[in-house]
N, C-alpha and C positions, 0 to 999 in steps of 0.2 A: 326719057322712055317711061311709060306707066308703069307700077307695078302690077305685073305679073308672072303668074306660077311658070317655074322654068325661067325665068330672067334673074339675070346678077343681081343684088340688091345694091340701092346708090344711095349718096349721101344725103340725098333729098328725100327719098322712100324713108332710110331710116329715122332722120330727123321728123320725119308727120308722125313715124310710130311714137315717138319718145314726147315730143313738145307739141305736137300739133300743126305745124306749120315745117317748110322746105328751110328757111333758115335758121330755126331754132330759136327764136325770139318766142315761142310759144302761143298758141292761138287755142282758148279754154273752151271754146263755142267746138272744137271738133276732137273727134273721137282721139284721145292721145293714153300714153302712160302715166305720164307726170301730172298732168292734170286731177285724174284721181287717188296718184297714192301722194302728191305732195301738195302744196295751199291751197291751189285751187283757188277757185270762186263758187260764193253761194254754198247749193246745193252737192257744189263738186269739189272734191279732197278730203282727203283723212288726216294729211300735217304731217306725214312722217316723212323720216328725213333720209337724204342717199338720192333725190330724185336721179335720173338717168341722165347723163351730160351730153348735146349734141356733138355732131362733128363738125369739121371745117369744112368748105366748098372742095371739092376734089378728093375727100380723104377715102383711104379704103376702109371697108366695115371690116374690123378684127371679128374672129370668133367668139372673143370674149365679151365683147361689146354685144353678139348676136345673143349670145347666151346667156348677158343680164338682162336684154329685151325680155327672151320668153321664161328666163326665168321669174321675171315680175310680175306679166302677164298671169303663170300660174300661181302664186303668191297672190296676187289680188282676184284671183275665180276659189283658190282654198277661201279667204274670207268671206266670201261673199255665199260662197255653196253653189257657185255656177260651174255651168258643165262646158269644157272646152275641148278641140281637137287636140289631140297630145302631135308636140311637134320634136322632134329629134336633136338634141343642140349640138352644133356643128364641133369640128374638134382642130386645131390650129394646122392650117394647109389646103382646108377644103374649101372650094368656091362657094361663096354665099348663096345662093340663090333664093328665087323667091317660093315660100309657100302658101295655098292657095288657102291654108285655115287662118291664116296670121289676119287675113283683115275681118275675117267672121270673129276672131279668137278677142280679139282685140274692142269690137263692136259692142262683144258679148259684156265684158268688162265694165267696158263705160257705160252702158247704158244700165247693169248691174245695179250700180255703184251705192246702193242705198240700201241692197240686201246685205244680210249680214247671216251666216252660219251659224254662229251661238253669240251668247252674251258672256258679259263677266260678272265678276262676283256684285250683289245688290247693295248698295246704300241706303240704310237706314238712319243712321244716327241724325237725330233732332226730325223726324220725318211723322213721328206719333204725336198729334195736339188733339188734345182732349180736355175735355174739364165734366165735372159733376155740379154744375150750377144748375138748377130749375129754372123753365125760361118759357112764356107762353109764346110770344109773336115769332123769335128767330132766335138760329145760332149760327154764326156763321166764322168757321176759319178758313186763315190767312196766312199761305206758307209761301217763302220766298226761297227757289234755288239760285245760288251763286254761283256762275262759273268764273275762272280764272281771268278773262277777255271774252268776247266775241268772236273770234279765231277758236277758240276752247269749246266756245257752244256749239259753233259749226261741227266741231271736228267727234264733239258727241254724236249728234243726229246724225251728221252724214257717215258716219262710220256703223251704226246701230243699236244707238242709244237711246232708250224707251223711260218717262215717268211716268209713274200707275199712282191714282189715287182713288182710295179706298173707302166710302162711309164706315164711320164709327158709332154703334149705337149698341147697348145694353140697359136691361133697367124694368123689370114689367110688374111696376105697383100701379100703372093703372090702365084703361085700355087705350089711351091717346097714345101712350109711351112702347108699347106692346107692339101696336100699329108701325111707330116709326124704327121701331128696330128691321119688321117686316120690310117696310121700305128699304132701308137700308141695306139688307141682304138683295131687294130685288134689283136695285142702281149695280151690284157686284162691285167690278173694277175698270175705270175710265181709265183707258193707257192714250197718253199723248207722244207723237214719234216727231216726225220731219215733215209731213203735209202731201208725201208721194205716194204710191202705192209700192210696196216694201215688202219684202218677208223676210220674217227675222225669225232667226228659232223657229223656222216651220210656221209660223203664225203669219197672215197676212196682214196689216194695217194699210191706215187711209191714211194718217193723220190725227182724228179723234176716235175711238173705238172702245166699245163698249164689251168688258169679258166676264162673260159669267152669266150672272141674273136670270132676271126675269120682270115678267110686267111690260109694261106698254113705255115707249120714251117717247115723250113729248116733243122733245127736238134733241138732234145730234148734228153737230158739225163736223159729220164723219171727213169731209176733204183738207180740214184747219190743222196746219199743225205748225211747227215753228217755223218757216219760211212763210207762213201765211199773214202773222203779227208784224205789228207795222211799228217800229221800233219809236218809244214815248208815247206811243196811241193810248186810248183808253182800252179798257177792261172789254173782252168779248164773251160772250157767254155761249160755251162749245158742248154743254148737257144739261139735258133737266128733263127730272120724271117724275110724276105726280103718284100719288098713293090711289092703290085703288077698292078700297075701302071706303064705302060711307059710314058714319058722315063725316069723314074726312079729306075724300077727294081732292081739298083746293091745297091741300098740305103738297109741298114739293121737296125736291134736292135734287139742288142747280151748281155745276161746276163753273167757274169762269178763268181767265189767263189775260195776263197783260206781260208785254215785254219792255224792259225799261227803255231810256233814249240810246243808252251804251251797248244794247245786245247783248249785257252778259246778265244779266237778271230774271228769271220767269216768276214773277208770283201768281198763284193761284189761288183760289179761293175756291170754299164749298159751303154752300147756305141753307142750312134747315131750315126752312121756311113753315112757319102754321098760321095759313089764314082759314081754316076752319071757324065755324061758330064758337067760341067760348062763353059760360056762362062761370063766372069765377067766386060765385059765393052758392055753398049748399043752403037751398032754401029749408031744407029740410031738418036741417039743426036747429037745436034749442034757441039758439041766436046767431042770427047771420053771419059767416065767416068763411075766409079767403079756404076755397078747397081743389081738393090736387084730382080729382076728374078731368079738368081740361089742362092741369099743369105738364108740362114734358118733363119726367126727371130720370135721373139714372146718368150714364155717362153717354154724351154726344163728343163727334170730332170724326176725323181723318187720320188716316195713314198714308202716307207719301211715301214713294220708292223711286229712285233712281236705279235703274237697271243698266251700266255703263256698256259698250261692246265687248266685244272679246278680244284680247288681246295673242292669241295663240298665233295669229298669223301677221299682225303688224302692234304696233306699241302703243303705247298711253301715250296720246297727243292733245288729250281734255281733261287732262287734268285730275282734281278730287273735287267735285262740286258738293258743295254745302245746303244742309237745308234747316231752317228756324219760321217755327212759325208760332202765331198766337191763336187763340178764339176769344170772342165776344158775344155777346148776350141783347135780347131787347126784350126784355118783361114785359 
């Protein structure tokens, strides 16, 4: 018998709600429980543990069994900030029957599964690379986050876990240098997510997303985000905007992302790039010599942030991910 409202609930009913499938071997392609609050695949699971255990062929659905249904059901819409029918959980002796919110309630959920209500507290440590080297052609850092596994990275993103990177730039002894601090306020902050469309914190993401700023963006790979990277692939480049100051224009700051062959690595990179004209000796001095009109100085670099989810309604299942990075120069 199908489920519906006013009908008993059967052990095949409950087992689609819980696994996905009538037998409870689990089927991750349909709308289930276990599917999002436990491994999952891909884009689906958060890793926490307790998923909901099917029944046998013939068994009766206990109350308590009905009541950690909707009980986790509401548990996984608090995380997410989704709005559900509130359902009434039955009390030991009363017939199960079917309710007509449970499969909207349920839909709502899994198709949810990538918003997230709030975040947790940010990671920074090792997340600030910078240097004060003078550098005419480029500077470009290179910061690698670590997670624990692959299972770990999943369970960041799919849960609602954002990394923001930030241009770093001060320094205005001359007007090249001036100009790219400008820039660098105008880039703001590039938040990288999961590659779906997502609200986290009230905030909508793509994938790649650009927050703050200002100025014109040359490209964005607003739909790219970690399920988009192709694990070992090369480097894609998901931002870059040019200054829009003459005669500077051809100057840029371009983000890029690579994911290792294992899934648990993101490094990223961000490229101060000056292909500007340079003329690097003042003609104007007693005798020729190397001068800082077209040199960049002051302090260039990045901030990187790990923003983990929030833990208020399910657990840390990704772990502490790490971040170290370097910069380099090309005079």
């Amino acid at each position: 018998m199908a489920y519906t409202s006013g009908s008993t609930i059967l052990d095949d009913d409950y087992n689609i709600f819980v696994t996905g499938n009538a037998s409870g071997t689990g089927d991750d392609n349909t709308a289930n429980i276990n599917t999002v609050w436990g491994v999952g695949t891909g884009n689906k699971g958060y890793g926490q543990a307790g998923t909901l255990s099917p029944v046998s062929v013939g068994a009766t659905i206990t109350a308590t069994q009905w009541t950690s249904l909707l009980n986790r059901i509401s548990t996984l819409a608090n995380h997410q900030g989704s709005t559900i029918t509130s359902i009434t959980n039955p009390t030991t002796g009363d017939v199960i029957e079917a309710y007509a919110a449970l499969n909207s309630n349920l839909t709502t959920v899994f198709n949810n599964r990538l918003n997230a209500a709030g975040n947790g507290t940010d990671i920074t440590a090792g997340g600030s690379v910078s240097g004060t080297t003078a550098w005419y052609i480029e500077a470009k850092t290179t910061t690698t986050i670590t997670f624990g596994s692959a299972n770990e990275a999943r369970y960041f993103f799919n849960s609602g876990g954002i990394i923001q990177l930030t241009p770093i730039r001060s320094g205005t002894n001359n007007t090249k240098s001036t100009d790219w601090n400008t820039l660098a306020t105008e880039v703001g902050t590039i938040a990288f997510t999961n590659g779906s469309s997502s609200v986290i914190s009230g905030q909508t993401y793509t994938g790649t997303d650009k927050l703050g700023g200002s100025g014109t963006v040359s490209s964005i790979a607003s739909t790219t985000g970690f399920y988009d990277l192709t694990p070992g692939g090369s480097e894609i480049s998901i931002f870059k905007q040019f200054t829009d100051t003459s005669p500077y224009t051809a100057n840029f700051i371009e983000v890029g992302v690579a994911l290792n062959s294992a899934s648990d690595e993101l490094t990223f990179t961000m490229t101060f790039r000056d292909d500007a004209t340079d003329t690097k000796e003042d003609q104007n001095a007693p005798t020729p010599n190397p001068q800082t009109l077209d040199q960049v100085q002051g302090t260039t670099g990045c901030t990187h942030v790990v923003r983990p989810p929030s833990t208020t309604y399910i657990s840390n299942s990704w772990g502490t991910p790490t971040i170290s990075g370097t910069i380099a120069y090309t005079s």
